[in-house]
Steps between C-alpha positions, in 0.01 A plus 500: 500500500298829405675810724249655682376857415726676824725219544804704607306694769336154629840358479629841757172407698610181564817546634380716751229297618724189476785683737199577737343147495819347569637732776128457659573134523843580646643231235712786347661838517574670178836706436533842289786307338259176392397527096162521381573139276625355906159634642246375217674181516497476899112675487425223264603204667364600866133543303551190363624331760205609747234449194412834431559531174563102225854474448573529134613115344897436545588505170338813417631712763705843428542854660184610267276196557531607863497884469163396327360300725581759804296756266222298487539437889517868539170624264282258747607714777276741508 
């Protein structure tokens, strides 16, 4: 898995637009107190789990497979 060139900031991007994405569909309502490692992994599995983004094979699955995958999400944003 090759890091991207801003991966950190994509990662930050991500989050944010994950929080808004899910509090649009009214599915869930972030705390101050909630972790960044509890929101990429709740941020991951709502994308995955209404096909916007391929879920990453079971085996292979960590806190940086999925920070990565949310970058990638987040550089196709626009």
């Amino acid at each position: 898995m090759k890091m991207l060139k801003n991966e950190k900031e994509m990662v930050k991007k991500a989050i944010a637009e994950g929080m808004k994405y899910g509090e649009q569909r009214g599915v869930v309502e972030f705390e101050p107190t909630d972790s960044a490692t509890e929101k990429i992994e709740y941020i991951y599995r709502l994308l995955v789990h209404d096909r916007v983004i391929q879920p990453i094979p079971q085996d292979q699955i960590s806190q940086k497979s999925m920070k990565h995958r949310l970058a990638i999400w987040a550089s196709k944003l626009g």
